[in-house]
C-alpha positions in Angstrom: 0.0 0.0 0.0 2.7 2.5 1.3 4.8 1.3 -2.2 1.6 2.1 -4.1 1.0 5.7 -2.5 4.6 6.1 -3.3 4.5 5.4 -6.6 1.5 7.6 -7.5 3.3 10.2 -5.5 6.4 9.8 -8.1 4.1 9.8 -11.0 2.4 13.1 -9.9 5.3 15.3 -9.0 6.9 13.9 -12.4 4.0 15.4 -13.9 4.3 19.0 -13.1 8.1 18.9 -13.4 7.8 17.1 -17.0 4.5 18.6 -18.1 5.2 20.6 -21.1 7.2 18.0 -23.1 4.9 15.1 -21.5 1.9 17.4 -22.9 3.1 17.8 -26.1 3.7 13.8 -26.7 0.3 12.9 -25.0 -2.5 15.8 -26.1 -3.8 13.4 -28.4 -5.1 11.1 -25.6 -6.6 13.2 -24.3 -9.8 13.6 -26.6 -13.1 14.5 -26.1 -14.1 10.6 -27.6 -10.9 9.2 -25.0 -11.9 11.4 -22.0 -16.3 10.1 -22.8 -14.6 6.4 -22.5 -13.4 7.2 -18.8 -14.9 6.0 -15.6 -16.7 8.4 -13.3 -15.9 10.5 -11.3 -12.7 10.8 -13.5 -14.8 11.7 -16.7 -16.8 14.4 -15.3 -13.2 16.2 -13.1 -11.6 16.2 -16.8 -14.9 17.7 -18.4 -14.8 20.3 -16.1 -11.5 21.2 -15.7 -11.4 22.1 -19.8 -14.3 23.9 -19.5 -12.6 25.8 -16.5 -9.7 26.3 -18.6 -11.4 27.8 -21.3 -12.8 31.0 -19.5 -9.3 30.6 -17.7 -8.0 31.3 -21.2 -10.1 34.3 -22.4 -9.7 35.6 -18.8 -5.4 35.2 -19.9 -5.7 36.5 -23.3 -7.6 39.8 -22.1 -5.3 39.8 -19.2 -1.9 40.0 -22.1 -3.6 42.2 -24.3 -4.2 44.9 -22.1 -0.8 44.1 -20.3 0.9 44.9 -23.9 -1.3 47.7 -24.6 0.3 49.2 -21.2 3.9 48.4 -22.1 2.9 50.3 -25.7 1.8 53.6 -24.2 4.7 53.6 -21.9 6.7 53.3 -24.6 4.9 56.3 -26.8 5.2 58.1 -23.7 8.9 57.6 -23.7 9.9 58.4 -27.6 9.8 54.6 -28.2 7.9 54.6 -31.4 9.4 51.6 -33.4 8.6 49.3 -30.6 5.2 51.3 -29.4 4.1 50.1 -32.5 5.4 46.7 -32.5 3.4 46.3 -29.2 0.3 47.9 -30.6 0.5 45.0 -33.1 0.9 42.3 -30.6 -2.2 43.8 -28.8 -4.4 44.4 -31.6 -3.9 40.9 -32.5 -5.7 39.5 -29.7 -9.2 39.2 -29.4 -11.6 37.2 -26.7 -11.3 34.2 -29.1 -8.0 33.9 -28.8 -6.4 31.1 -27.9 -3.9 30.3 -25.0 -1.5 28.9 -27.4 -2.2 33.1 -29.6 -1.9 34.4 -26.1 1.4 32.5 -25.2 2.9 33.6 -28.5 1.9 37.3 -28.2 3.4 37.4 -24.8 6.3 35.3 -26.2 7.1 37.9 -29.3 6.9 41.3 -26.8 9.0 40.2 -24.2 12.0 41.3 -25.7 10.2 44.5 -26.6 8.7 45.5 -22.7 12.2 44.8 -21.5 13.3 47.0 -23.8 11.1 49.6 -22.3 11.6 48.4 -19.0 15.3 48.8 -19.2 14.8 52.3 -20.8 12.7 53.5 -18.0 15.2 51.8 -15.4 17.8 54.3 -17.2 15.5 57.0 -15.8 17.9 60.4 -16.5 18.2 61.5 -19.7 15.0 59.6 -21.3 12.4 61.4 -22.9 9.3 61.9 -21.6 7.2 62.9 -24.5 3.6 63.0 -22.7 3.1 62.5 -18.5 0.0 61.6 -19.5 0.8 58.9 -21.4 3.1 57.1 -19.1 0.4 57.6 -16.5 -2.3 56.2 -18.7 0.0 53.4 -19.4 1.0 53.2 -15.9 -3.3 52.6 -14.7 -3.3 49.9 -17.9 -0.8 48.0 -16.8 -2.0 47.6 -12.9 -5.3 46.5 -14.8 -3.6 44.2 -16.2 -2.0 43.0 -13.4 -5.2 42.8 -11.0 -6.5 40.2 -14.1 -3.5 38.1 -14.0 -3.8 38.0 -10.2 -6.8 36.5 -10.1 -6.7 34.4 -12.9 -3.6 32.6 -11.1 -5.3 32.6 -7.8 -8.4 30.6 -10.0 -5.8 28.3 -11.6 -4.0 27.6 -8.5 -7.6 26.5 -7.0 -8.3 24.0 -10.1 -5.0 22.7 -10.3 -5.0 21.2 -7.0 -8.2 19.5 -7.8 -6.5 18.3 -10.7 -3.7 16.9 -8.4 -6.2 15.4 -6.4 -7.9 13.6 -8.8 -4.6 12.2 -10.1 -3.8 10.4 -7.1 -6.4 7.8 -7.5 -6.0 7.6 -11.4 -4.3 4.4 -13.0 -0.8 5.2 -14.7 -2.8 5.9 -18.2 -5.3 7.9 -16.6 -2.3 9.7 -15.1 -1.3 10.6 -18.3 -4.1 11.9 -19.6 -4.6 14.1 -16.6 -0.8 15.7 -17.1 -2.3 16.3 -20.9 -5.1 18.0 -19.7 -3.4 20.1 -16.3 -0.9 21.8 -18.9 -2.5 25.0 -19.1 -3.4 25.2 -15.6 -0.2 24.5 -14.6 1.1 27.4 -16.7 -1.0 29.5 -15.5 0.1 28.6 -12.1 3.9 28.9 -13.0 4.6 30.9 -15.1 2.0 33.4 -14.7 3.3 34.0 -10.7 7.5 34.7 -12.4 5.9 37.2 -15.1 3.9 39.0 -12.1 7.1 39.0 -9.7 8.5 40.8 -12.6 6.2 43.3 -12.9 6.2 44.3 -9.0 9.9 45.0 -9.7 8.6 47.1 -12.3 6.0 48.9 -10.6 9.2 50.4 -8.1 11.1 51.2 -11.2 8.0 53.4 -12.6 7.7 54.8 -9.2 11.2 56.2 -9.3 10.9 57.5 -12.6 7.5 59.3 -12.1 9.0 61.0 -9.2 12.5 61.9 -11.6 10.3 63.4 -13.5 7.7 64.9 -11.5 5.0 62.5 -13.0 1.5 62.4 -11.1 0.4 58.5 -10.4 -0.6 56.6 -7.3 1.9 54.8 -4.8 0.5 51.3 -5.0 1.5 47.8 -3.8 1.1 45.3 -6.0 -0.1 41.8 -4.2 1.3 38.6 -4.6 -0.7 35.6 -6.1 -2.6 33.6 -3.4 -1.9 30.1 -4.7 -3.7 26.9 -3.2 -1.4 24.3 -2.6 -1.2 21.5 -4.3 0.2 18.9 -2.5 1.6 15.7 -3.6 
């Protein structure tokens, strides 16, 4: 018994430490016509859990949009045209029927570009500030954003550890199709957290530049993700 708890222990941890490539090799067993064929209450938890996902992944794809649109007035704000523009592309380019994978890619493709801007802002002296009210409209986007991305890791957290749950009394194939289904959760729950840390570093950055150069926007403190632990 102890052996068998151990094992499915193993299996589950491997699972979130392996889950993109194991998601990539295993998505197609994890069908609708597979996922009808399971027992209950398995069938129903995976049913759910990609309907969950689904409004998890509009609720993301909103989230980046506007999060680009803030880096993009920041950077108009600060002279940065060429890559205002390539962010206003980015932006424009997501819509509430985008996908996570669109989402994921969008994000992907402006990184470079908002730590361009972040680094430029970080320079603070001797940028130019072409509009205060631009940076501070960007500056109210982008805690938008971030109040979005909050919650929707806080909701991911929450189904991801039913999702854990779940796996621990699902055979080894079940297992499987579980770690298929738990990828974007998972991301959401990972990688989602690292991009927000990021952005509260930010946030001080701005601060210090608003007050270099007398710009009016509120002192704010950013929270940190409440995630539900999910326990092996």
């Amino acid at each position: 018994m102890k052996k068998n708890i151990l094992i499915s222990s193993i299996l589950a941890a491997a699972a979130l430490v392996l889950l993109p490539a194991c998601a990539m090799i295993t998505q197609n067993l994890a069908t609708p016509e597979r996922v009808a064929k399971l027992p209950e209450p398995l069938r129903g938890q995976i049913q759910a859990l990609v309907e969950k996902q689904a409004v998890l992944g509009h609720q993301f794809a909103a989230g980046t949009r506007k999060m680009i649109q803030a880096y993009a007035t920041i950077a108009e704000a600060i002279d940065m045209k060429i890559v205002a523009a390539k962010l206003r592309a980015e932006a424009a380019a997501l819509n509430a029927g985008s996908s996570l994978d669109d989402s994921r890619k969008a994000l992907s493709r402006s990184a470079p570009l908002m730590k361009e801007v972040r680094s430029k802002i970080g320079e603070s002296k001797g940028v130019t500030l072409q509009s205060k009210e631009k940076f501070a409209e960007g500056h109210r986007i982008k805690s938008e954003a971030y109040g979005i991305e909050v919650q929707l890791a806080e909701k991911a957290s929450v189904e991801a550890a039913l999702g854990v749950k779940a796996m621990k009394k699902a055979s080894p194939m079940e297992k499987v199709m579980l770690t298929a289904t738990l990828d974007p959760l998972f991301f959401f729950v990972k990688d989602v957290p690292r991009f927000l840390a990021e952005e509260r570093n930010f946030e001080e950055i701005c601060q210090k530049f608003a007050k270099d150069y007398s710009v009016s926007i509120p002192r704010q403190s950013l929270p940190t993700p409440k995630l539900t632990d999910m326990a092996f």
